[in-house]
MIBA-312594 format. One record per residue: x, y, z of N, C-alpha, C, O, CB in turn. Coordinates in steps of 0.2 Angstrom, whole numbers, plus 5000, padded with zeros to 4 digits. Each point is the difference from the previous one (the first is absolute). Glycine has a CB too. Example, Ala and Ser with C-alpha at 12.3 -4.5 7.8 and 13.67 -1.06 7.14 Angstrom:
2
506649725039499650065000500450065000500549995003498649955003 500750114990500450065001499650055003500350065001500349914989 
//
This chain:
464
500449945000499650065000500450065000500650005003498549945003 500750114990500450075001499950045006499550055001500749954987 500349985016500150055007499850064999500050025006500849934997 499150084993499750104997499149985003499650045003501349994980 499049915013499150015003500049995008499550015003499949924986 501150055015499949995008500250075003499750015006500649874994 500250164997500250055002499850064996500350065001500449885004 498950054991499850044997499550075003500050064998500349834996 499350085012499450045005500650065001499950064999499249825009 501550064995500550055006500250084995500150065002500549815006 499550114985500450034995499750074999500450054999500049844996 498950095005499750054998499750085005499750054998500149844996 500750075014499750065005500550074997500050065001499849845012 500750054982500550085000499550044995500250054999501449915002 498050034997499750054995499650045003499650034997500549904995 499950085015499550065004500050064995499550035000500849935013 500450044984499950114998500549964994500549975000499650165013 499649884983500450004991500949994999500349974996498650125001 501449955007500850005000500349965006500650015002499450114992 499549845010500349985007500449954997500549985002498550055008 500749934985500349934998500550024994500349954997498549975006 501350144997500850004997500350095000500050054996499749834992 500550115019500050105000500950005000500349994994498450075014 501749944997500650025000500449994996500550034998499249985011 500149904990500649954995500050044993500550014996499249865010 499650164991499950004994500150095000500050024994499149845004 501050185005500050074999499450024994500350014995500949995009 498150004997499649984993499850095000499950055003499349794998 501050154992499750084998499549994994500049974996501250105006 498549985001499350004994500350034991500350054999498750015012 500949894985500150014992499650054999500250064999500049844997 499250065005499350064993499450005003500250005006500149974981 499350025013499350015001499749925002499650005004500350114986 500349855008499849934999500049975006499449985002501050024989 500250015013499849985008500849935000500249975005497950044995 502250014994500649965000500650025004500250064999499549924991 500549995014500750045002500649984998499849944998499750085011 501049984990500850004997500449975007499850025006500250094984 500449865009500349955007500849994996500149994994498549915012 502050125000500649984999500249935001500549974999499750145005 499149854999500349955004499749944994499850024995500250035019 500149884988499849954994499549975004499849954998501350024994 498650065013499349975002499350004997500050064998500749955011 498849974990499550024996499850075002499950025005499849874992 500150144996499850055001499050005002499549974997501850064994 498750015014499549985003499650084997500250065001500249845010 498950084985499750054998499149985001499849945000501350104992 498650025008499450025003499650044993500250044996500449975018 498849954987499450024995499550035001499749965005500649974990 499350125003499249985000499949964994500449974997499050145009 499849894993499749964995500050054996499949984995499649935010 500650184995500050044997500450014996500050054997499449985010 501149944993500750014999500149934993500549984996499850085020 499249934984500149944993499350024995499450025001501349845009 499650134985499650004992499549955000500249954998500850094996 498549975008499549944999499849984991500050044996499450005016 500449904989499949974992499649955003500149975005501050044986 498349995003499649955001500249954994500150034994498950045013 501149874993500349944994499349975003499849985005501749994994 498250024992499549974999500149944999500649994999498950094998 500249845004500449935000499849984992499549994998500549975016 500750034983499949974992500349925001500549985003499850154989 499149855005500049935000500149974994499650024996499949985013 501049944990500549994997499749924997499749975005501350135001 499049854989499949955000500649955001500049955003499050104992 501549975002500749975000500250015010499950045004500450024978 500149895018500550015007500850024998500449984996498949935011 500750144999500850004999500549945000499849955002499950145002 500949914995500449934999500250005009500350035005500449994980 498949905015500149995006499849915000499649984995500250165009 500549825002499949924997499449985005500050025006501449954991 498250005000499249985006500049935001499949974995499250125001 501149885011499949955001499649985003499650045004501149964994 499149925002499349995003500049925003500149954996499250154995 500649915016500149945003499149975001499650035003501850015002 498549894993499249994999499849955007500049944998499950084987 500050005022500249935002499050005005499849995005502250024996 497750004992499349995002499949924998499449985001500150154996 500949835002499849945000500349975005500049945000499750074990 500750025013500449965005499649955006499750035004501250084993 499249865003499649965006500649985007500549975001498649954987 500450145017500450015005499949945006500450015005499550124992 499749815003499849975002499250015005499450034999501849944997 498950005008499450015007500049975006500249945000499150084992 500550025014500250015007499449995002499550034997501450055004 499049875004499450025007500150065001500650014998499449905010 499750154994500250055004499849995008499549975001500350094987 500549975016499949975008499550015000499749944999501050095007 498650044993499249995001499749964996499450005001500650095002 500249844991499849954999500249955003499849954998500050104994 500649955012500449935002499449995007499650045003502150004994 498349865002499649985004499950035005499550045001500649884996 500250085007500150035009499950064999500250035006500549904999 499250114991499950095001499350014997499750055002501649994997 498549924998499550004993499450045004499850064998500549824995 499550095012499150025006500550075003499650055000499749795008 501150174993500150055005500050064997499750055001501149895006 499750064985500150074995499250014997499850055000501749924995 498149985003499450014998499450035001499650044997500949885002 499750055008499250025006500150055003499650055001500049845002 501150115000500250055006500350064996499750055000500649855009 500350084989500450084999499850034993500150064998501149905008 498449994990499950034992499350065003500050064997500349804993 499350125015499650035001500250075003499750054999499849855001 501050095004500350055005500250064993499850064999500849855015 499750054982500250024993499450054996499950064999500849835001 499150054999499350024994499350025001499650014996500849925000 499750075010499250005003499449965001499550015003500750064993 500249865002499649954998500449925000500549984998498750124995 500249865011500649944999499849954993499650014996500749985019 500049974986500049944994499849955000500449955000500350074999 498749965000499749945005500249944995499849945002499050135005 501649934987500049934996500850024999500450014996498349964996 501550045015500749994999500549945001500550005003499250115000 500049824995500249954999500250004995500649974998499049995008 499950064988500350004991500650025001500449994995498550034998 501550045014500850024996500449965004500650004998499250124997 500149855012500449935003500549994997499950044995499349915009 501350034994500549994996500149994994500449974997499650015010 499550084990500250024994500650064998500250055003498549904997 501650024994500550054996500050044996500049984994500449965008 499750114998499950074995500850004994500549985002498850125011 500649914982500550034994500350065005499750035004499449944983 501750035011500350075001500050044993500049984994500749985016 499350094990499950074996500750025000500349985005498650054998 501450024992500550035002499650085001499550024997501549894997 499450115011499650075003500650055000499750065001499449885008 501650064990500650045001500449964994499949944999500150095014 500350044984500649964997500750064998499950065001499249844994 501350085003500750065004500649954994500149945001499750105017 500550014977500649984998500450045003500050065002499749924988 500849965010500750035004500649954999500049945001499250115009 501349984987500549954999500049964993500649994999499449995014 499850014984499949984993499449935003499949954996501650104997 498149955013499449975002499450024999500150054996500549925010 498950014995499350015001499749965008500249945001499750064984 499850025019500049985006499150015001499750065000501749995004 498349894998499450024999499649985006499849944999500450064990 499550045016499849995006499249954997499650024996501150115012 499349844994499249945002499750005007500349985005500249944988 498750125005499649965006499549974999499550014997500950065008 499649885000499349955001499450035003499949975005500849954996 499050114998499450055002499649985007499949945001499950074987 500150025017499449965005499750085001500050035005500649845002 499250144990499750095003500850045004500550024997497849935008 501450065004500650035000500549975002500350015005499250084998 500649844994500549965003500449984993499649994995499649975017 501450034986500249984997500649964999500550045001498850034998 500949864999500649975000500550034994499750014995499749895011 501050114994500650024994500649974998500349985005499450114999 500649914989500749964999500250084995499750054999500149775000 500850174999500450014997500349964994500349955001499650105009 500149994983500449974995500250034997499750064999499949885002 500850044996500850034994499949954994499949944999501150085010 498950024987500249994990500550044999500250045004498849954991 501449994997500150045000499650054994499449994998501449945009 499650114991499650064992499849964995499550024997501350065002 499449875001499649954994499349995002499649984995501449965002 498750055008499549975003500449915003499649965003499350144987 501449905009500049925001500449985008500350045004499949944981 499849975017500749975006499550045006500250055003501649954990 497649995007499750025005500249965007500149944999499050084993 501050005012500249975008499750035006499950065001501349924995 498649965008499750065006500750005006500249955003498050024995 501850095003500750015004499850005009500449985004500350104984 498749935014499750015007499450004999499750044997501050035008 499049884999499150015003500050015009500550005004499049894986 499750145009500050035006499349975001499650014996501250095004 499049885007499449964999500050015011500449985004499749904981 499350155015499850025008499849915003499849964997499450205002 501149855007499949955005499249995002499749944999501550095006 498650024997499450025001499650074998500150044996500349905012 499050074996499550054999500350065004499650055002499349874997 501750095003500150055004500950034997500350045003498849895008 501050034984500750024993499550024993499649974997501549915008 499150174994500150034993500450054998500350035004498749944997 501050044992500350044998499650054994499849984995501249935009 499150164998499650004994500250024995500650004998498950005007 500150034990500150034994500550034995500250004994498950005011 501150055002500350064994500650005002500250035005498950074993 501449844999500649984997500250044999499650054999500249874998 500950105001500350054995500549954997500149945002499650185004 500749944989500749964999500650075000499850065000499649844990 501250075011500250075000500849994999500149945003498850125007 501749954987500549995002500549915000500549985001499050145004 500149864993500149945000499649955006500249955003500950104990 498549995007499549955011499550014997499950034994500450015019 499249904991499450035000499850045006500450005004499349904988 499750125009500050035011499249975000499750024995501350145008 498749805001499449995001499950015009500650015003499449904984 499450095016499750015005499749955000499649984996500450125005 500349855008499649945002499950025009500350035004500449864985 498850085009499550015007499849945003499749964997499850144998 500749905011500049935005499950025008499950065002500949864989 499450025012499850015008500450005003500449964997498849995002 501150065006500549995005499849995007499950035005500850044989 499149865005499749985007499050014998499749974996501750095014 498449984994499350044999500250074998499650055000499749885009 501350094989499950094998500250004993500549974998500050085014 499049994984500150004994500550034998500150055003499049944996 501549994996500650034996499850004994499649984996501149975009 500050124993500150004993500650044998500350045004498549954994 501349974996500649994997500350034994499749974995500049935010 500850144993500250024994500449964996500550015003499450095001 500249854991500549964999500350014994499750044996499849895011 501150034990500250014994500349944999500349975004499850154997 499849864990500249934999500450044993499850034996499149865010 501950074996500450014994499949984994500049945000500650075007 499350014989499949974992500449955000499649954999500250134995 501049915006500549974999500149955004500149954997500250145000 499649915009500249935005499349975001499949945001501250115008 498350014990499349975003499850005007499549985003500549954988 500750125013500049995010499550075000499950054996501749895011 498250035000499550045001500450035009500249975005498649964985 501050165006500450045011499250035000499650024996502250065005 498349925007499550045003500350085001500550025003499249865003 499950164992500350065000499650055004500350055002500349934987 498850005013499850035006499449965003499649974996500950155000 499449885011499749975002499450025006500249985006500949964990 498350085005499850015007499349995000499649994996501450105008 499149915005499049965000499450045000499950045003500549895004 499450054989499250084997499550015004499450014999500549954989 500250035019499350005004499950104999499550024999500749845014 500250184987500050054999500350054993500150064999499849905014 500249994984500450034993499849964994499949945001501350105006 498749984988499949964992500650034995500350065001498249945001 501649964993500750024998499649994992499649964999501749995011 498950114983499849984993500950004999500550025004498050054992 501649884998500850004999499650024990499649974997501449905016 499450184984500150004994500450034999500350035005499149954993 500850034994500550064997499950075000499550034998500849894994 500250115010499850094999500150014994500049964995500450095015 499750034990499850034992500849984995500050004994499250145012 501349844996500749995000500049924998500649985001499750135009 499349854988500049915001500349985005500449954999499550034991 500150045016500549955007499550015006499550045001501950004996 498849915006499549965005499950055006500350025004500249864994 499050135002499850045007499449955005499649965000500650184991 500049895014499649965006499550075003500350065000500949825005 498350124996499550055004499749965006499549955000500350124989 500549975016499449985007499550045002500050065000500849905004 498749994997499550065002499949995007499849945001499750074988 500450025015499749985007499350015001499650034996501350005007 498949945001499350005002499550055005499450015001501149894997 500450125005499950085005500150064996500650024998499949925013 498950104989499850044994500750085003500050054997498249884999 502250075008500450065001500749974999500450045001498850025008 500949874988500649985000499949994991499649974997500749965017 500150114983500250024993500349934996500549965002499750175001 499349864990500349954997500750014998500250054997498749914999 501649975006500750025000500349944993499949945001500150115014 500249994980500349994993500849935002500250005006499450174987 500449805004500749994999500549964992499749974996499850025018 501050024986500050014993500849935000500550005004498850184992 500649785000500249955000501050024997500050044995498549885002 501950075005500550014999500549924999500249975005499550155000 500649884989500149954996500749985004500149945002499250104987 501150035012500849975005499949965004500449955001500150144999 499049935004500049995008499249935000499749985005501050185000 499249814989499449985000499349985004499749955001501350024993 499050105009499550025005499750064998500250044996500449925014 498650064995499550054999500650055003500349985005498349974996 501550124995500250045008499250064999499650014996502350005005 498250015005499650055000500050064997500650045001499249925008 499650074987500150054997500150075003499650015004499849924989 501050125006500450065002499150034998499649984995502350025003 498150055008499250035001500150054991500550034998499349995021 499649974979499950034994499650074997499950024994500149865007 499950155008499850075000500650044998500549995003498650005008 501050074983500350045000499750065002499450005000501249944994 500050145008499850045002499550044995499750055002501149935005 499350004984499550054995499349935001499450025000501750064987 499049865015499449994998499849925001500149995006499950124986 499949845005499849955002500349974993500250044996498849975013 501249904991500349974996499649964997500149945002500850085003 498650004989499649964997500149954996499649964998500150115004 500849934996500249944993500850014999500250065001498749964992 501549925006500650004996500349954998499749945001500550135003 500449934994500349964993500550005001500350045004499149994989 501149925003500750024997499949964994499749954998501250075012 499750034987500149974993500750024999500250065002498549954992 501849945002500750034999500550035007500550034999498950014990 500349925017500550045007499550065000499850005006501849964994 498150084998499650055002499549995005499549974998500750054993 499750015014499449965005499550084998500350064999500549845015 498650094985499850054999499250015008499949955003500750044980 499050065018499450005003499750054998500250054998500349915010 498850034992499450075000499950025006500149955005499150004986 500650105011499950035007499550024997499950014994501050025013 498549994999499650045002500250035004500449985005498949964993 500650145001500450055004499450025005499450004999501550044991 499449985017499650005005499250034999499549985002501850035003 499050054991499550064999499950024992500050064998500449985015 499649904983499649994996499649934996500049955004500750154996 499049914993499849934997500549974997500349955002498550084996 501650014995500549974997500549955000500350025006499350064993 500749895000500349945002500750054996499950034994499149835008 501750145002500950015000500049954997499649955001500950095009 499949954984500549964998500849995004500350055000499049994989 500949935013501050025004500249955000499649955000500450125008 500549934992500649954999500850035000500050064998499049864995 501450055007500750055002500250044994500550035000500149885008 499050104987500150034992499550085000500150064998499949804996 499550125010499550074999499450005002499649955000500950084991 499250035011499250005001499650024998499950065002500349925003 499449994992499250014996499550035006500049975005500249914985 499550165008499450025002499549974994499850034995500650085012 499449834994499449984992499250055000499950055004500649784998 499250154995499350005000499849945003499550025003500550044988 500249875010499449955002500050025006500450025004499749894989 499350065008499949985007499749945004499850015006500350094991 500049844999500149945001500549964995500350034996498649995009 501249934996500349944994500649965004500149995006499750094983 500649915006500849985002500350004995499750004994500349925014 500850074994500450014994500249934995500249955003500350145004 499449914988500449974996500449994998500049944997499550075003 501050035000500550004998500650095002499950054997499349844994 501150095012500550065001500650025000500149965005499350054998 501250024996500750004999500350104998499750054999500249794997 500650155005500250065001499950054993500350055000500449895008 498850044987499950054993499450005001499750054998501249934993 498749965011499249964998499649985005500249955003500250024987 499050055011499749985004499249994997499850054997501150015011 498849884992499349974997499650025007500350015005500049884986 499150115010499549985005499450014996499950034995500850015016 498949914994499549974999499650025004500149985006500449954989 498850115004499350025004499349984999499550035000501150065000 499649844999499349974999499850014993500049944998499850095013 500050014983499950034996500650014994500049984994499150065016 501250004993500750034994500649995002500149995006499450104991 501049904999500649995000500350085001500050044995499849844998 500550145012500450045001500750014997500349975004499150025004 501150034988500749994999500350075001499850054996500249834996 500350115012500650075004500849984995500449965003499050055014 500650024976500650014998500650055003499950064998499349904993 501350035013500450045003500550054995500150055001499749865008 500350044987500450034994499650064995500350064999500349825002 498850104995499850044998499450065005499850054998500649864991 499550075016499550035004499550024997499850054998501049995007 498849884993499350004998499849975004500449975004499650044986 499350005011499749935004499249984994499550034998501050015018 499849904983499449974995499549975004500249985006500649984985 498650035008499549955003499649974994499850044995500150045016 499949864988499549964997499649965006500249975005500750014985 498450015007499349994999500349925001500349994995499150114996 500649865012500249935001499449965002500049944999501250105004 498349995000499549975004499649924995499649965003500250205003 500349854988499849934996500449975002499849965003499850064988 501249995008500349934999500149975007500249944999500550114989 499349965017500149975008500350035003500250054999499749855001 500350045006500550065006500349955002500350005006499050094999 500949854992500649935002500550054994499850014994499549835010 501450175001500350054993500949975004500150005006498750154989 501749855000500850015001500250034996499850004994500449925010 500550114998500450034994500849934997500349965004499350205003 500449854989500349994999500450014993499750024995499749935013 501450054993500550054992499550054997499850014994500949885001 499150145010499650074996499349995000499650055001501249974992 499249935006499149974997499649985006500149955003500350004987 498950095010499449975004499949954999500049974995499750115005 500049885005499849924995499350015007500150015006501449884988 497950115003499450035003499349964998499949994994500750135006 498949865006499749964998499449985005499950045004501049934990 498649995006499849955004499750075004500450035004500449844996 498450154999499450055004499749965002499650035004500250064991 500149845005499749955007499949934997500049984994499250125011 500849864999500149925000499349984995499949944999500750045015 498850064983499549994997500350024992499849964995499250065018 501350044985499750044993500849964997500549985003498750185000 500649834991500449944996500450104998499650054999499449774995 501650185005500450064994500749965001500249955003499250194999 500849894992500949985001500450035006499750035005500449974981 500449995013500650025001500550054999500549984998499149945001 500350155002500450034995500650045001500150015006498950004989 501450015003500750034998500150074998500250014994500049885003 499850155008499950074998500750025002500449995005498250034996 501650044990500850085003499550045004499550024998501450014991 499249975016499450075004500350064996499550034998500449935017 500650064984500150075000499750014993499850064999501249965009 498849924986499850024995499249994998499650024996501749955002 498649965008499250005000499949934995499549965000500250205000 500949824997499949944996499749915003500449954999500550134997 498849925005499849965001499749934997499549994998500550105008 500549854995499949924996499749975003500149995006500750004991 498649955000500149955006500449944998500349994995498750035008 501049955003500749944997499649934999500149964996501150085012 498249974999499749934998499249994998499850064999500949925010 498849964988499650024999499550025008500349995005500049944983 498850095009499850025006499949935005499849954998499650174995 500749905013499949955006499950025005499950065000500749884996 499450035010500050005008500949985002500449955000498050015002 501750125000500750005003500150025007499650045003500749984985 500349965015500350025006500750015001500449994995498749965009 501050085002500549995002500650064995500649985001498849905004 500650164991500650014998500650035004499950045005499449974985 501249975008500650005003500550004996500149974995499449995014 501050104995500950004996500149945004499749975005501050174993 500049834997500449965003500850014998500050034995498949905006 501850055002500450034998500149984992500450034998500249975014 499149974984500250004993499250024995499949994995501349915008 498550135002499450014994499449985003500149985006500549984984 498550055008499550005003499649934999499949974995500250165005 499649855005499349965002499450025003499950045004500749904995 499150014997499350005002499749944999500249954996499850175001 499249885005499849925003499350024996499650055002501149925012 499149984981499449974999499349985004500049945004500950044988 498750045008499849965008499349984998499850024994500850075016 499149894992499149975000499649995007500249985006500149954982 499150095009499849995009499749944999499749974996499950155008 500549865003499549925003499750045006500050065002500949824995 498750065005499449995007500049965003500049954997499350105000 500749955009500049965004499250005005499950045004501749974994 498149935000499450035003499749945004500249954998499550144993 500149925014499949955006499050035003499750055001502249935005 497949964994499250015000499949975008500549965002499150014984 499950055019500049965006499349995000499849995005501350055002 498549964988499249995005500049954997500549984997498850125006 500049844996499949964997500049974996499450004997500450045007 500549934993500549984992499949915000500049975006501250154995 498849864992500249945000500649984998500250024994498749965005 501449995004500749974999500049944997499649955002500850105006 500249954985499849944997500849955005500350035005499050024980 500749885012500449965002500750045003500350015006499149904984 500850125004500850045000500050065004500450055000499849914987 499250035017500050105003499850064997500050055003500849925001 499150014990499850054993499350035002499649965002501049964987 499250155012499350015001499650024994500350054996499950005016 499349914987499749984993499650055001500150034995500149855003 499150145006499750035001499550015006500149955004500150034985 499350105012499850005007499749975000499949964995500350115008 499349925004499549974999499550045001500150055002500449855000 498950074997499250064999499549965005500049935000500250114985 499549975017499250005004499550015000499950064999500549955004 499149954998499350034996499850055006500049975006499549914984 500450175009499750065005499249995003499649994995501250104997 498949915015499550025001499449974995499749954999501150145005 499250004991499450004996500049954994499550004997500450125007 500649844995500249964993500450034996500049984994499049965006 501450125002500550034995500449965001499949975006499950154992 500849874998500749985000500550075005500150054997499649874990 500650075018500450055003500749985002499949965003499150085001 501749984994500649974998500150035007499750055002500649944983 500149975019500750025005500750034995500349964996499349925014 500650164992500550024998500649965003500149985006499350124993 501149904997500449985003500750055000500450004995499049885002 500650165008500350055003500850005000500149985005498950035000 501450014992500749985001500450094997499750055001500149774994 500650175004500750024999500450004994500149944997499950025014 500250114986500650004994500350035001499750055003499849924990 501450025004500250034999500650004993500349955000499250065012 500550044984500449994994500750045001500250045005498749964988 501649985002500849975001499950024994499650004996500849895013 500450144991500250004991500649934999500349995005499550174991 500349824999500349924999500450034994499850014995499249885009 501550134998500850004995500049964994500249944999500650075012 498950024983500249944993500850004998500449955001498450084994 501250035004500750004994500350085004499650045002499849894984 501250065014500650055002500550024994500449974997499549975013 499850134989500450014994500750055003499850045004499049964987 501850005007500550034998500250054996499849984995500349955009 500250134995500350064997500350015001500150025006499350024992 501249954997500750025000500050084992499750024995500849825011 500050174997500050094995500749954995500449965002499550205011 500049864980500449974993500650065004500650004997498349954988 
//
């Protein structure tokens, strides 16, 4: 992880007054009008903007049918047969307890034909997947509502030499792990939840791609705390605690790769304002502020500071000439060099977006609306698609180029009232009643869905 995102909070306190974070070393004398200053020293030159101070251009988006030279691979691993698990709430000895008791506590409702799932076994899905290393790594889970068993597997780019490298399967109704996996650096980092004695636990963990060992990297018991683990704006592992005692503040901690532990995040109040969003790109660590005593969101970073127009979003991309941000709606770009700032109309194409060698690669406005993929120059408004239209997720740089994940939805749907079960457990149909007056009046049979998107195909982009 780059030590800039951990110390980054701290970095930013020097920017209280514009010349605090480079006054004596740099002797800075005002050039012109611009807000540039001139430095004897070779440290960066630190300069200051409004949004008044840059040429606005609106770039209308020209869409192009051709792609630029660039190589598209595509790994298809919708036919891969991940096998199938009992999951613990189907396993005999849990079957009556998850059904009747905790599905209810759960659902509102219990299961009264919950023998049809007694030791029955579910298909895994692939739900995650992560190039890394000249691999494909593809997280599997075995569904039970909020319970799920999980493996791990490696191909490679070809789609072929599938291997499952780690399964993970709960002891009991009181082990799980859940959902929002990540990948990051060559780990995966998942959250498992269990018992210590009678006191509930929970667990940050990380399983190496390479050996498949798994560290505990934080650990404590939830009678008064709940923990979410995912990636910040920056793709690295962050942990968030929340307490239960509403005057004790949710406390950040941000995974550092040397020391292969959470440390705690350095407090994120500066004195202009609050730290809403950031990034690095190129060793650049960049942040948006909200300034005490306004709406607009600071641009800063050890290069210069933007006063923008937004007043929501995050960055997309930033470095010492160029700065992207994203507000929901438009595309922002703070050209340092020419001192324009461009904005485009983006609100069709989505909000899953990376940079990469120049190029936007921008996509996926929800898990439902089939569109491509596409490949936009921001500064010119050009805009390609690379793939046909689909359901996409996930885009992401990686150190040689971008991905992204094909996905389809499934359901997972569980009925509890009155149902006939055939031989195999299969529910064939409800059953019905003749009512009273001689009408026919049906029992519902009251249950539970929830839908999952299932990883077809993983495509690759490399720049020619």
């Amino acid at each position: 992880m780059d030590k800039r995102i951990i110390s980054g909070a701290a970095a930013l306190l020097v920017f209280s007054s514009v010349t605090a974070g480079c006054n004596e070393k740099k002797k800075p004398v005002p050039s012109d009008d611009t807000g540039v200053f001139e430095s004897e020293s070779s440290e960066p030159l630190f300069r200051e903007y409004t949004d008044e101070d840059f040429r606005e251009i609106n770039i209308p988006l020209t869409y192009k049918d051709n792609a630029p030279p660039m190589e598209i691979g595509c790994i298809d691993i919708s036919g891969f047969d991940f096998g199938e698990k009992v999951p613990v709430c189907n396993k005999e000895e849990f079957a009556e307890e998850y059904y009747t008791n905790r599905f209810e506590s759960y659902n509102g409702t219990p299961v009264y034909n919950w023998k049809s799932f007694a030791g029955k076994s579910v298909k895994g899905y692939s739900n995650k997947c992560y190039v890394w290393n000249g691999k494909c790594y593809i997280y599997v889970t075995y569904e039970c509502f909020e319970y799920a068993d999980w493996s791990l597997y490696s191909c490679d780019l070809s789609g072929s030499s599938l291997k499952e490298i780690y399964s993970w399967t709960a002891k009991d109704l009181d082990e799980r792990c859940y959902r929002n996996v990540f990948f990051s650096e060559g780990s995966m980092f998942f959250t498992y939840y269990g018992k210590d004695g009678n006191i509930p636990t929970a667990a940050a963990k990380r399983l190496d791609l390479e050996t498949a060992e798994i560290t505990t990297l934080y650990e404590a018991a939830t009678k008064d705390i709940s923990i979410w683990l995912n990636a910040d704006d920056s793709g690295n592992a962050e942990l968030q605690e929340y307490h239960n005692v509403s005057e004790i503040p949710t406390v950040i901690y941000k995974y550092d790769s040397d020391k292969d532990e959470f440390v705690k995040e350095k407090e994120t109040e500066v004195p202009e304002g609050k730290i809403m969003a950031s990034n690095s790109f190129n060793g650049v660590y960049s942040c948006l502020i909200k300034p005490e005593h306004g709406h607009r969101y600071d641009l800063v970073n050890d290069y210069y500071r933007v006063k923008t127009s937004v007043t929501t979003g995050r960055i997309v991309y930033a470095d010492e000439k160029l700065a992207i941000l994203y507000n929901n709606v438009k595309l922002h770009i703070y050209d340092l060099e020419k001192m324009e700032h461009c904005f485009l109309d983006i609100s069709d194409l989505g909000s899953s977006m990376a940079m990469y060698d120049g190029k936007l690669f921008i996509g996926c406005r929800s898990n439902e609306i089939r569109m491509p993929v596409y490949c936009m120059i921001p500064e010119l408004g050009i805009t390609y698609p690379i793939v046909e239209e689909g359901i996409y997720s996930d885009i992401r740089a990686t150190a040689d180029g971008v991905t992204f994940n094909e996905i389809s939805r499934q359901e997972n749907v569980i009925r509890s009232g009155a149902v006939r079960v055939d031989e195999n457990g299969e529910i064939q149909e409800e059953y019905s009643v003749m009512g009273e007056n001689g009408g026919v009046s049906y029992v519902y049979a009251g249950g539970y869905s929830n839908q999952y998107d299932k990883i077809d195909k993983i495509y690759t982009v490399k720049m020619k």
